[in-house]
ZAZA-522519 format. One line per field, with one value per residue: residue in one letter; z, x, y of N, C-alpha, C, O in turn. Coordinates in Angstrom, 1 decimal, always signed. Atoms other than C-alpha are relative to their C-alpha. Layout:
rest = [A  ...]
n_c3 = [Z  ...]
n_c1 = [X  ...]
n_c2 = [Y  ...]
ca_c3 = [Z  ...]
ca_c1 = [X  ...]
ca_c2 = [Y  ...]
c_c3 = [Z  ...]
c_c1 = [X  ...]
c_c2 = [Y  ...]
o_c3 = [Z  ...]
o_c1 = [X  ...]
o_c2 = [Y  ...]
//
This chain:
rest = [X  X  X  X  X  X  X  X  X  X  X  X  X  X  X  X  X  X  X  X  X  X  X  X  X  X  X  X  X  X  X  X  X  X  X  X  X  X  X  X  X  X  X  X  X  X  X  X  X  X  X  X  X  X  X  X  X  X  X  X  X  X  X  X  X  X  X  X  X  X  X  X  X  X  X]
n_c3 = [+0.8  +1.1  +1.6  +0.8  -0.2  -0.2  -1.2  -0.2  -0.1  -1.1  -1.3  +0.1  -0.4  -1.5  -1.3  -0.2  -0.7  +0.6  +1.5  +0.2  +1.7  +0.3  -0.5  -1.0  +0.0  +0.4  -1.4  -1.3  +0.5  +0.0  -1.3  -1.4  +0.9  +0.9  +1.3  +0.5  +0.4  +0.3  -0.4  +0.9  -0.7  -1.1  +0.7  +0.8  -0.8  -0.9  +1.1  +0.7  -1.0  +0.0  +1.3  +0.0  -1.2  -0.6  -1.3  -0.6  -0.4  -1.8  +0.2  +0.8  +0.1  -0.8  +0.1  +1.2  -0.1  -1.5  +0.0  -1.7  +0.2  -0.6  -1.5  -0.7  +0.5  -0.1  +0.2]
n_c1 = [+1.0  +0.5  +0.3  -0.1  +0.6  -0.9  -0.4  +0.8  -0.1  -1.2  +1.0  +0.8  -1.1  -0.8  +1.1  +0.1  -1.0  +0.0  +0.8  +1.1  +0.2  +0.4  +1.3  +0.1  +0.2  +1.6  +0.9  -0.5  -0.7  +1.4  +0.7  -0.4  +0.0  -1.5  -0.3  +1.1  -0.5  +0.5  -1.4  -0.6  -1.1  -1.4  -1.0  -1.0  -1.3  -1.4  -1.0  -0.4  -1.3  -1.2  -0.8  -0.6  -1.2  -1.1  -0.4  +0.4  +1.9  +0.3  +0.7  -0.8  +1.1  -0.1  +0.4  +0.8  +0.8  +0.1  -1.2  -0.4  -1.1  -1.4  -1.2  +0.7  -0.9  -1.2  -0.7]
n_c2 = [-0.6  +0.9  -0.8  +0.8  +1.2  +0.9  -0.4  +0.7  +1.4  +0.0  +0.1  +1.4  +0.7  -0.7  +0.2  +1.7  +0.4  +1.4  -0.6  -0.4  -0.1  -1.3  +0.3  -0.1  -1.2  -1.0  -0.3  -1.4  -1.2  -0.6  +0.8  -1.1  -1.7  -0.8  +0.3  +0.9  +1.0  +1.9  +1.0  +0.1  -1.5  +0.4  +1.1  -0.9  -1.1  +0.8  +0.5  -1.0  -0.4  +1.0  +0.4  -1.3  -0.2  +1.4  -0.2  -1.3  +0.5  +0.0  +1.8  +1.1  +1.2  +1.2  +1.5  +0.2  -0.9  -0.8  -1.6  -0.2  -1.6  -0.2  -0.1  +1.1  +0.9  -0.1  +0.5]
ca_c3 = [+18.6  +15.7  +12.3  +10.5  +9.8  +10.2  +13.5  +14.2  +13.7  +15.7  +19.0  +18.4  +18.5  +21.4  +23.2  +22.5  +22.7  +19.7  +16.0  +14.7  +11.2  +9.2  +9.8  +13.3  +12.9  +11.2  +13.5  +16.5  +14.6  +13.8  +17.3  +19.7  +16.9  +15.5  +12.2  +10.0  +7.8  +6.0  +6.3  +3.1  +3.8  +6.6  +4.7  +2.0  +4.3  +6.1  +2.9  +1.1  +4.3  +4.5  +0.9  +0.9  +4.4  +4.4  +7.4  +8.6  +8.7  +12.0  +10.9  +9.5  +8.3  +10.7  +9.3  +7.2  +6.8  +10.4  +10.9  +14.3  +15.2  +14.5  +18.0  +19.1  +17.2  +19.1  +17.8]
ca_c1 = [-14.0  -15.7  -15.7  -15.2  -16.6  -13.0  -13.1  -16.3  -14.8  -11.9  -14.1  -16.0  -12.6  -11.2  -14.4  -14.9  -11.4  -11.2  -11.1  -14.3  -16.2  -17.5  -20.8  -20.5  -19.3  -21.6  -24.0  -22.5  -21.0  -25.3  -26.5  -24.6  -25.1  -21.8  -22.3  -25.1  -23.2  -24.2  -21.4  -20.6  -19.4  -17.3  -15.5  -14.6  -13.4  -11.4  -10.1  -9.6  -7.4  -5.4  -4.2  -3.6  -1.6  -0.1  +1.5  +0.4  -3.1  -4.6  -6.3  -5.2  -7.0  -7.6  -8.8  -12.0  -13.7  -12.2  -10.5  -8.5  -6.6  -3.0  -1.7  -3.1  -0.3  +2.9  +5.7]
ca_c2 = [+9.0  +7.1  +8.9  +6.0  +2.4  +1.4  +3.3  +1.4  -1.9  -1.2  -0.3  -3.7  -5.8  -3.6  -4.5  -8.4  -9.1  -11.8  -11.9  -11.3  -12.4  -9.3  -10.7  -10.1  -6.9  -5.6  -6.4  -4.7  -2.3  -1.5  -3.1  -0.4  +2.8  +3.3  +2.5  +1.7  -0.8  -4.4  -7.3  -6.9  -2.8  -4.3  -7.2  -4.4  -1.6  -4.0  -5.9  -2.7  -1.3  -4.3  -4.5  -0.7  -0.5  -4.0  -3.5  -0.1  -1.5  -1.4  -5.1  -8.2  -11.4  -14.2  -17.1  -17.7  -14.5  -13.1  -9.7  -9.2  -6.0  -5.8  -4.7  -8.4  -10.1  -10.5  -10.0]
c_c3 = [-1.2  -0.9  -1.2  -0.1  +0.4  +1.5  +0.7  +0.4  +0.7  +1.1  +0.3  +0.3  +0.9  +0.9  +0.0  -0.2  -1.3  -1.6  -0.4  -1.4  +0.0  +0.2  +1.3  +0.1  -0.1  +0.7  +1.4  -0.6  +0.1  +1.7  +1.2  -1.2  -0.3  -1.0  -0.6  -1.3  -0.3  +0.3  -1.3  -0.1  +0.4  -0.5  -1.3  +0.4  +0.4  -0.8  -0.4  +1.0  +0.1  -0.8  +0.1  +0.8  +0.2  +1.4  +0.8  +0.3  +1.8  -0.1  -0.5  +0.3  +0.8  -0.1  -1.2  +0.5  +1.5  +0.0  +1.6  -0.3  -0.2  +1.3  +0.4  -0.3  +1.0  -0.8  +0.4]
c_c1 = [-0.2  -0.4  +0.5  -0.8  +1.7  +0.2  -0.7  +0.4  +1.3  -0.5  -0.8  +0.9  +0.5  -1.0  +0.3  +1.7  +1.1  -0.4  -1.4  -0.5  -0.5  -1.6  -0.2  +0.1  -0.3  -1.2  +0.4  +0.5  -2.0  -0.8  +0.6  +0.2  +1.3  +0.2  -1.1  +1.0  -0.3  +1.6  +0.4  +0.9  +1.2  +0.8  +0.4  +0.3  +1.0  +0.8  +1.0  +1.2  +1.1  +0.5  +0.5  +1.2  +0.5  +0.2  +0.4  -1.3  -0.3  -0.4  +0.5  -0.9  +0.6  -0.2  -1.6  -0.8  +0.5  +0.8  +0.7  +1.1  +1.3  +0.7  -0.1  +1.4  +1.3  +1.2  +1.4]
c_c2 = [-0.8  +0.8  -0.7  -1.2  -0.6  +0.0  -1.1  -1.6  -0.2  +0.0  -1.4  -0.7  +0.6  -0.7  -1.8  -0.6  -1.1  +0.4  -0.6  -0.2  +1.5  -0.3  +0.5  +1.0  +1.1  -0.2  +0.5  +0.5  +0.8  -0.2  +1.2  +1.5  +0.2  +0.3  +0.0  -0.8  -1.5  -0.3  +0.7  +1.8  -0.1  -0.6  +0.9  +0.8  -0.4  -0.5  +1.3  +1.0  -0.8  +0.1  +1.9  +0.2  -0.8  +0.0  +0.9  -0.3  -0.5  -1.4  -0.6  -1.0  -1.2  -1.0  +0.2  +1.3  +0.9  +0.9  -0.1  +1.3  -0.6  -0.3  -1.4  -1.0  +0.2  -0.3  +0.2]
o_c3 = [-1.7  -0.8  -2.2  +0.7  +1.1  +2.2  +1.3  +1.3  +1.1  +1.7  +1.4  +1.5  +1.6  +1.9  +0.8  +0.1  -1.1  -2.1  +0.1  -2.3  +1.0  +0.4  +1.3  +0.7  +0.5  +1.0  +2.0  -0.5  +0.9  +2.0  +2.2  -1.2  -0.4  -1.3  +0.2  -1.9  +0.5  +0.6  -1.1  -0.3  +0.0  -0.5  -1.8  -0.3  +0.3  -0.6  -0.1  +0.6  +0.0  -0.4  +0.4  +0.4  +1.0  +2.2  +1.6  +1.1  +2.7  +0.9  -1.1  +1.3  +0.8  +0.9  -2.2  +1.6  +2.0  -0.6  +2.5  -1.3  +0.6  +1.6  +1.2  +0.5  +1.0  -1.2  +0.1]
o_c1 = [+0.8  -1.4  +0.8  -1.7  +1.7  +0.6  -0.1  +0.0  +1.7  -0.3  -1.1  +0.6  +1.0  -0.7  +1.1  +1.7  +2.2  -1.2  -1.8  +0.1  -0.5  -2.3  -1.2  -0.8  -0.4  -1.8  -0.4  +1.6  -2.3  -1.8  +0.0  +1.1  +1.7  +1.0  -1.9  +1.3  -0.5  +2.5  +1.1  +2.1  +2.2  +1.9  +1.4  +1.3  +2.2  +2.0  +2.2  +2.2  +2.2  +1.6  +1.7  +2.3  +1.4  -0.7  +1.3  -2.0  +0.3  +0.0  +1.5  -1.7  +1.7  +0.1  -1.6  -1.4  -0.2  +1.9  +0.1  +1.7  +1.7  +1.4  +0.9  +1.9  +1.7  +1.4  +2.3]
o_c2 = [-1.3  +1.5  -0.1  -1.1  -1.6  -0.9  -1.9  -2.2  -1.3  -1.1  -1.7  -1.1  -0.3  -1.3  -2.4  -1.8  -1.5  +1.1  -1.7  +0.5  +2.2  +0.7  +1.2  +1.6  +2.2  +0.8  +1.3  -0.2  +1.6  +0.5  +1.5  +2.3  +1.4  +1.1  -0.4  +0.2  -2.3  +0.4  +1.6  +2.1  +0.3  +0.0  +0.4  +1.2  +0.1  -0.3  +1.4  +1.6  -0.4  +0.2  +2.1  +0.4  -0.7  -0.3  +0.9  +0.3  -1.1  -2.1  -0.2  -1.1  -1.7  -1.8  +0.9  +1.3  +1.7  +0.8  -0.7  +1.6  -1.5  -1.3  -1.4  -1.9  +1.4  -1.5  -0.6]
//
């Protein structure tokens, strides 16, 4: 169930598989209705989760501007 933008941007990365800029996500996050959200929304939900949950955060930064889920990491 999606009752978030965070939720939003999690179903997006479940789907495509692969970290993802906030650009992108914000367009499918708006492109299949989950969300209505600009990039700039996304790249501060997702920031603002990360620094809050450190490493309870469902997300984590991937490289220049890319988010990827957590679970993805092995460790």
């Amino acid at each position: 169930m999606i009752e978030s933008l965070l939720d939003a941007c999690q179903f997006v990365l479940e789907d495509l598989g692969e970290p993802q800029s906030s650009y992108w996500l914000a367009s499918q996050v708006m492109e299949m209705k989950l969300w209505r959200a600009s990039e700039a929304d996304v790249r501060a939900a997702l920031t603002k989760d990360i620094k809050e949950h450190g490493e309870r955060s469902r997300f984590l930064f991937a490289g220049d501007d890319e988010f990827a889920l957590r679970s993805w990491r092995a460790d």
